[in-house]
C-alpha positions in Angstrom: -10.8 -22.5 -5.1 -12.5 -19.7 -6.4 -15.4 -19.6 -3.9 -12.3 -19.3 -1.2 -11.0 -16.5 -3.3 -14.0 -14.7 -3.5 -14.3 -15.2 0.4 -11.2 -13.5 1.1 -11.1 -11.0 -1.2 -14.8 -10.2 1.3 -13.1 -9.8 4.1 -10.4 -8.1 2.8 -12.3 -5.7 1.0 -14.0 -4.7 4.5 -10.9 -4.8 7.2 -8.8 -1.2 5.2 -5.8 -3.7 4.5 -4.2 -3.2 0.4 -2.2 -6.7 1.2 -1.4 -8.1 -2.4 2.2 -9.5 -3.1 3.2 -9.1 0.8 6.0 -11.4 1.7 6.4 -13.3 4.3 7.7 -11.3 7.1 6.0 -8.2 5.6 3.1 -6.7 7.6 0.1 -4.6 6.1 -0.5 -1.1 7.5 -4.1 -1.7 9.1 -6.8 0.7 10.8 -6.5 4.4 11.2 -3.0 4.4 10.4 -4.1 2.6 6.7 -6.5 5.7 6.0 -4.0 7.8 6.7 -1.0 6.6 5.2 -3.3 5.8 2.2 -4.5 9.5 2.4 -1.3 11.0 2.5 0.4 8.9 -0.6 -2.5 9.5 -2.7 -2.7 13.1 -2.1 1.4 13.1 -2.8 1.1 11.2 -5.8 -2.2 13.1 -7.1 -4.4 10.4 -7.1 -4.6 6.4 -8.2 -5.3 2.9 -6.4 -3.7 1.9 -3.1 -2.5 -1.5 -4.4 0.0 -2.7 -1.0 1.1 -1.7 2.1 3.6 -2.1 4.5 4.7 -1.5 8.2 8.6 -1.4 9.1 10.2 -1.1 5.3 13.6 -1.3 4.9 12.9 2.5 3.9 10.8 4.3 5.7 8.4 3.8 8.8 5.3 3.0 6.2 5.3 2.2 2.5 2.4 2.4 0.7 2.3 1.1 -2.8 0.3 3.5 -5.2 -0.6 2.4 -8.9 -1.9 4.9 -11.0 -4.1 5.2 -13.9 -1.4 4.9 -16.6 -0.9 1.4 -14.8 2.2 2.3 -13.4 3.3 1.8 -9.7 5.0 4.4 -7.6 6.5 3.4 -3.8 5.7 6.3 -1.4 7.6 6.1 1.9 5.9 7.7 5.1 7.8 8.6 8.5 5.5 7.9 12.0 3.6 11.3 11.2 2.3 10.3 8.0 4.9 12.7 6.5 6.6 11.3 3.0 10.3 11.0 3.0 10.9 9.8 -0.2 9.3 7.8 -3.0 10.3 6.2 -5.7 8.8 4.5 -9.0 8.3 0.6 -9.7 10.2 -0.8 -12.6 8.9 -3.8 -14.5 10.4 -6.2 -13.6 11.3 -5.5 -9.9 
């Protein structure tokens, strides 16, 4: 189990796709529009880990899921530009 773990976790670490947690109908943003939507959350949010993605939200056209260094989690929604339309921050127990 854990050498199949490890596997993925490799070819995850390689493709640009944050993809922990996703649900089932949920896709990850992948490619040049992960780098950007990445780029832009972490420069709106000054910083931390990309931790998840998604494409088609309920919210927003991207969501990217940022967790900073205090540990906490903030939600940064993205329109087709890459622009943020609104954010919002994860509550434990969510």
């Amino acid at each position: 189990m854990v050498v199949g773990a490890v596997a993925l976790a490799a070819v995850g670490a390689g493709s640009g796709i944050a993809a922990t947690g996703m649900g089932e109908n949920e896709q990850p943003i992948t490619g040049e529009a992960y780098d950007r939507a990445s780029a832009a959350a972490l420069a709106y949010t000054g910083g931390g880990r990309v931790s998840q993605t998604e494409v088609g939200d309920e919210d927003s056209y991207y969501e990217v899921e940022v967790t900073l260094a205090d540990g906490s989690q903030v939600d940064v929604q993205l329109d087709k530009d890459f622009l943020v339309v609104g954010s919002k921050a994860d509550v434990e127990g969510d």
